[in-house]
C-alpha positions as CSV (number, residue, x, y, z in Angstrom):
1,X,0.0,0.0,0.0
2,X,1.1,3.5,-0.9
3,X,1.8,6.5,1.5
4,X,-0.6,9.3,1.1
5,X,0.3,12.8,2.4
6,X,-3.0,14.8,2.7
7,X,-0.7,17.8,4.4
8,X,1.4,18.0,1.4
9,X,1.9,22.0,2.0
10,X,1.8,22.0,6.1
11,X,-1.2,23.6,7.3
12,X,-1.9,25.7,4.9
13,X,-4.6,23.8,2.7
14,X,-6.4,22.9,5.2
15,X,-6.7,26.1,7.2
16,X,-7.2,27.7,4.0
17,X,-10.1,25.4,3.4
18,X,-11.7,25.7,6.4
19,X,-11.5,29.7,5.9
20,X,-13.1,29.6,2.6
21,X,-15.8,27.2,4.4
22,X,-16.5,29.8,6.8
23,X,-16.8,32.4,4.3
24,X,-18.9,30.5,2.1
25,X,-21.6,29.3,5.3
26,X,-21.7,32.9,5.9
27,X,-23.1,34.4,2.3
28,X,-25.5,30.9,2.7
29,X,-26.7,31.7,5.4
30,X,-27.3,35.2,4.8
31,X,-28.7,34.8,1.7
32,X,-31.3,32.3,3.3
33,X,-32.6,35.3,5.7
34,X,-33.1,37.2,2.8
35,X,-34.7,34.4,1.0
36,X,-37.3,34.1,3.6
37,X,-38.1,37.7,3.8
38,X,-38.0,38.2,-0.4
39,X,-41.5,38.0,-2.2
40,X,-39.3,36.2,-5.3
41,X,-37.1,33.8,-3.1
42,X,-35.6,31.8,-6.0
43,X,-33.0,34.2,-6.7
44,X,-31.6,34.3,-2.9
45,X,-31.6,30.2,-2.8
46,X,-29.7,29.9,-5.8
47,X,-27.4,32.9,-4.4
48,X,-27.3,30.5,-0.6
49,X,-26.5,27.3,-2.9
50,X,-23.9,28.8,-4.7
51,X,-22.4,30.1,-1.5
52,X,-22.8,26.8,0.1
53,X,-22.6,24.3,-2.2
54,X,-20.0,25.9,-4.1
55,X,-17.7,28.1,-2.2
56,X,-17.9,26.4,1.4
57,X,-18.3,22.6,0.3
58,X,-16.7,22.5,-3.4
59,X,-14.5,24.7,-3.0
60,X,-13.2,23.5,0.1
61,X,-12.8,20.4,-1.5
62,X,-10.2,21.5,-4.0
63,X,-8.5,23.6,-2.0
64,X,-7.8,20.5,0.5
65,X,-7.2,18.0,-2.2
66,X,-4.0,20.9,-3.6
67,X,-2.0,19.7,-0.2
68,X,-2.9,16.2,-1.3
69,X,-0.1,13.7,-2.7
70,X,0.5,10.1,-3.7
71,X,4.2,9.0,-2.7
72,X,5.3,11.9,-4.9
73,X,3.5,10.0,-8.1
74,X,2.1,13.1,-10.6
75,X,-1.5,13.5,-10.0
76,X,-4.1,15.2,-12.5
77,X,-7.9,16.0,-12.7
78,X,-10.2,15.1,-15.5
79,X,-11.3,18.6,-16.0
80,X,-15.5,17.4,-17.0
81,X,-15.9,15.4,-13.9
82,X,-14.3,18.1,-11.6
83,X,-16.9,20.4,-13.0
84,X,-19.6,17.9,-12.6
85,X,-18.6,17.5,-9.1
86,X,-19.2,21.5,-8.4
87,X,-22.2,21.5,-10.1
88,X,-24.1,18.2,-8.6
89,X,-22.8,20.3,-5.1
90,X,-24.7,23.4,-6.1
91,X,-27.7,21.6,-7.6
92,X,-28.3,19.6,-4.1
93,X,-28.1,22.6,-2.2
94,X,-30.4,23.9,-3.8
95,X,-32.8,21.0,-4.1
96,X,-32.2,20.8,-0.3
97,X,-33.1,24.6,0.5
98,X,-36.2,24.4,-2.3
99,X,-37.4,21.1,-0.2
100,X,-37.2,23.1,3.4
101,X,-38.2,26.1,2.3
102,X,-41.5,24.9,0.5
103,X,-44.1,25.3,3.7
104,X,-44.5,21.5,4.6
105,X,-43.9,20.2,8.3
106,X,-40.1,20.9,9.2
107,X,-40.2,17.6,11.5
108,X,-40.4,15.7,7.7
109,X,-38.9,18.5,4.8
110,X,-35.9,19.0,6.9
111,X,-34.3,15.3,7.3
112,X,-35.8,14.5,4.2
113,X,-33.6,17.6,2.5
114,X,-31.2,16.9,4.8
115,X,-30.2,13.2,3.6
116,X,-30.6,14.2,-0.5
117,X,-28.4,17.5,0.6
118,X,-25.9,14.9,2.4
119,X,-25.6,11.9,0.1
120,X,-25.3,14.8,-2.7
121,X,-22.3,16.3,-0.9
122,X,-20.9,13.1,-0.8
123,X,-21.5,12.2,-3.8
124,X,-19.5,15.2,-4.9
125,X,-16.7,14.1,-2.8
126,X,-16.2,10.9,-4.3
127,X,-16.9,11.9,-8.0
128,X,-14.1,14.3,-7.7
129,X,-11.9,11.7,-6.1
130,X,-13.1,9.2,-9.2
131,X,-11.8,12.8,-11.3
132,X,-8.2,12.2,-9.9
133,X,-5.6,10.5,-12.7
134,X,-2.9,8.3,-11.2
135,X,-0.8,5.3,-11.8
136,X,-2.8,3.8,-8.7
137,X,-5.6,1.5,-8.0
138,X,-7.9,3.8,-5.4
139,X,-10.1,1.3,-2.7
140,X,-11.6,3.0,0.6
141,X,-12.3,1.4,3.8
142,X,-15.9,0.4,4.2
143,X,-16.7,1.8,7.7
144,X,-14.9,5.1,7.4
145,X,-16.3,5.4,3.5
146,X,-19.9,5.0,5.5
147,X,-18.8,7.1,8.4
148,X,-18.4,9.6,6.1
149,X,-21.7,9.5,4.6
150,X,-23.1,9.6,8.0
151,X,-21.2,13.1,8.9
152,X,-22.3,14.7,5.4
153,X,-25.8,13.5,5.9
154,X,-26.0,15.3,9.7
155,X,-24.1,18.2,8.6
156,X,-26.4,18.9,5.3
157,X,-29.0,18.9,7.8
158,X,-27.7,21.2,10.5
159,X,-27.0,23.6,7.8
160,X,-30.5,23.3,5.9
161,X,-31.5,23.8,9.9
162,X,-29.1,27.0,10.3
163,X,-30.7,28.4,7.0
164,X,-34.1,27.9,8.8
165,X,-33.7,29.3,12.2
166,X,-30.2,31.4,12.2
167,X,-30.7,35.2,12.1
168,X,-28.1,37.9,13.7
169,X,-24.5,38.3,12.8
170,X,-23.6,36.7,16.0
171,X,-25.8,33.7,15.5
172,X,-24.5,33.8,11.9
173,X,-20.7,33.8,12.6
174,X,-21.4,31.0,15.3
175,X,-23.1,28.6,12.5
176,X,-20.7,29.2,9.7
177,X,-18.1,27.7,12.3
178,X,-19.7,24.4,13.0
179,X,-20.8,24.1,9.4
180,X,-17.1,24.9,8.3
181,X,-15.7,22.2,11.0
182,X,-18.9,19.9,9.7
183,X,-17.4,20.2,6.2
184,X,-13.9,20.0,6.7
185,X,-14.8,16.9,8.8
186,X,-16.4,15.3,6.5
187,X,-13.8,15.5,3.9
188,X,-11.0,14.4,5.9
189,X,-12.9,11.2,6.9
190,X,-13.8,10.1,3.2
191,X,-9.8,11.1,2.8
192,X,-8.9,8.5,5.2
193,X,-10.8,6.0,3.7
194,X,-8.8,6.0,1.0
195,X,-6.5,3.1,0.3
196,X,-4.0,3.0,-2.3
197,X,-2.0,0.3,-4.5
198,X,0.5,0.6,-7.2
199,X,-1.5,0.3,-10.5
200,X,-0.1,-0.2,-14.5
201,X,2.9,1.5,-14.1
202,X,2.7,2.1,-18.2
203,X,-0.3,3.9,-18.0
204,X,-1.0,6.8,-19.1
205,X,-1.8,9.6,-17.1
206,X,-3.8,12.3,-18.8
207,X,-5.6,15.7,-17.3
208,X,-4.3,18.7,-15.7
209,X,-2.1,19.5,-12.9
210,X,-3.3,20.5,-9.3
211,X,-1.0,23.8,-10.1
212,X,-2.9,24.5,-13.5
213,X,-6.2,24.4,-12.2
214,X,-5.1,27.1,-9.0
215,X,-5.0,29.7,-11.6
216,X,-8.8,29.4,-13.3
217,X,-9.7,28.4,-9.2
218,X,-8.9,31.2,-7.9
219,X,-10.2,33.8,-10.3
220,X,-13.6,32.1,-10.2
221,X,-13.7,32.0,-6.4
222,X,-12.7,35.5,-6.6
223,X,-15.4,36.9,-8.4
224,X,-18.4,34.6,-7.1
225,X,-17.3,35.4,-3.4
226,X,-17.3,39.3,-4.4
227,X,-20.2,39.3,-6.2
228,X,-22.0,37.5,-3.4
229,X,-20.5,40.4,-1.1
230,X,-21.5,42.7,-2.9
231,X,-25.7,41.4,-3.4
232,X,-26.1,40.6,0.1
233,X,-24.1,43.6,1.4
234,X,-26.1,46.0,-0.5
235,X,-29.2,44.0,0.8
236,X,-28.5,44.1,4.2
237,X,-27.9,48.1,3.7
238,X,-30.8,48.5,2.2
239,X,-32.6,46.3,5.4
240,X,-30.8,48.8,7.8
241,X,-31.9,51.6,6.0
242,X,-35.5,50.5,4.9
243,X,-35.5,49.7,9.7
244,X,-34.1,53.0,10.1
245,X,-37.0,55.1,8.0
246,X,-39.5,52.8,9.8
247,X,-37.8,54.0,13.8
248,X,-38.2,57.4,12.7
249,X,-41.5,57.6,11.6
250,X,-42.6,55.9,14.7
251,X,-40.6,58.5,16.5
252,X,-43.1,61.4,15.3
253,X,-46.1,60.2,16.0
254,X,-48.2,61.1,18.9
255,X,-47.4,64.8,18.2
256,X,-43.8,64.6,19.5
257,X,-41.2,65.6,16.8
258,X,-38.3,64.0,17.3
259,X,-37.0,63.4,14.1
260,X,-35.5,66.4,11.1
261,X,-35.9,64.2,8.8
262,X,-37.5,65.8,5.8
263,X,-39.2,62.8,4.7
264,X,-40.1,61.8,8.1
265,X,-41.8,65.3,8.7
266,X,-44.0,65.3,5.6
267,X,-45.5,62.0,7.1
268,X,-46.1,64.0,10.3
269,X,-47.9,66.6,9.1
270,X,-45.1,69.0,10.2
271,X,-42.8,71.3,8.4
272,X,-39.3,72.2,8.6
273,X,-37.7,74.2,9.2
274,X,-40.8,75.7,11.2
275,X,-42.1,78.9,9.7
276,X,-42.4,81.8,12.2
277,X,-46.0,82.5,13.5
């Protein structure tokens, strides 16, 4: 049996992982509040399964799987089934957040979404691992392989739960670190499964380097993660603001004035600034 080294680069890919987790629950799960309070909720679940299923579970994937190494043997990726892998991530997501999200009885829509969202995930997992090119024969140890299935299941549901229940920045922050440990979990699990063997030495190895995928990686992460900053921040100004507007008019009622606000004092049936008597 081979030597694997899933710490190829020290600490580094995995604390890097588990960042990108984090920042990835966090746009989820803020994108699920706004979900809930949006009249046209599509758009913010597709926005919470991107952020979830792609930037903290895919993403965190590959990001791992770049400190990963087979007894210094080149490894590549079959390009196709890598992006198969992010997609069927994003696509369960989704299917779990429509299936929770869709007014049944949470006692049944949300381990029902939570096992499709989990077996999903890992079914990412291993088709990206089934995406890997080496000279190798690749088996996995049964109980850990299961084990694994087991921790993606629970965790899919915890966050489908989070989406659900999970409101303040406090409450937020505190989520996105179990679900980043959850996922990070998970993958190092279904990584120890793993068993290798030398395979046909004269076989060829085709695909594309860890290294020339980093590239096209990180400029996609890049822009999805700022564009997701960028929607949700904006929405959560406009929430402050649209709260704000709503304090002051309540301010001015009862014939108090207690607000300048021009707007505010139109409502009021008050003037500013006064006119003299």
């Amino acid at each position: 049996m081979l030597h694997i080294e899933h710490f190829n680069n020290g600490w580094m890919n995995p604390v890097l992982a588990f960042g990108l987790s984090f920042i990835g629950s966090v746009l989820g799960l803020r994108c699920a509040v706004h979900a809930k309070s949006s009249s046209t909720p599509l758009g913010w679940l597709i926005a919470a399964a991107v952020a979830l299923g792609g930037a903290a579970i895919w993403v965190m994937h590959f990001t791992a799987m770049l400190g990963f190494s087979i007894d210094r043997m080149p490894v590549r990726y079959d390009v196709p089934l890598t992006l198969l892998s992010a997609v069927i991530a994003i696509v369960v997501v989704l299917i779990g957040l429509t299936i929770v999200t869709g007014g049944g009885n949470e006692w049944v829509t949300l381990p029902f979404g939570g096992a499709i969202t989990g077996l999903g995930v890992a079914a990412m997992h291993y088709l990206g691992m089934w995406a890997m090119r080496a000279q190798v024969v690749i088996e996995y140890d049964p109980a850990l392989a299961a084990l694994s299935l087991v921790i993606a299941v629970v965790a899919a549901t915890a966050a489908l739960w989070f989406m659900l229940h999970v409101r303040g920045l406090l409450m937020t922050i505190s989520a996105a670190l179990v679900m980043g440990i959850a996922v990070c979990g998970m993958h190092y699990t279904a990584m120890a499964a793993m068993r290798v063997h030398h395979g046909d030495a004269m076989a060829e190895v085709d695909g594309v380097t860890p290294v020339q995928l980093l590239l096209p990686l990180i400029a996609t992460v890049s822009l999805v993660i700022t564009g997701l900053v960028i929607v949700v921040g904006l929405a959560e100004l406009e929430g402050t603001g649209e709260d704000w507007s709503e304090s002051a008019l309540l301010r001015t009622r009862g014939g108090v004035m207690t607000s300048t606000d021009p707007a505010t004092l139109a409502d009021s049936g008050k003037q500013w600034p006064r006119l003299p008597n």
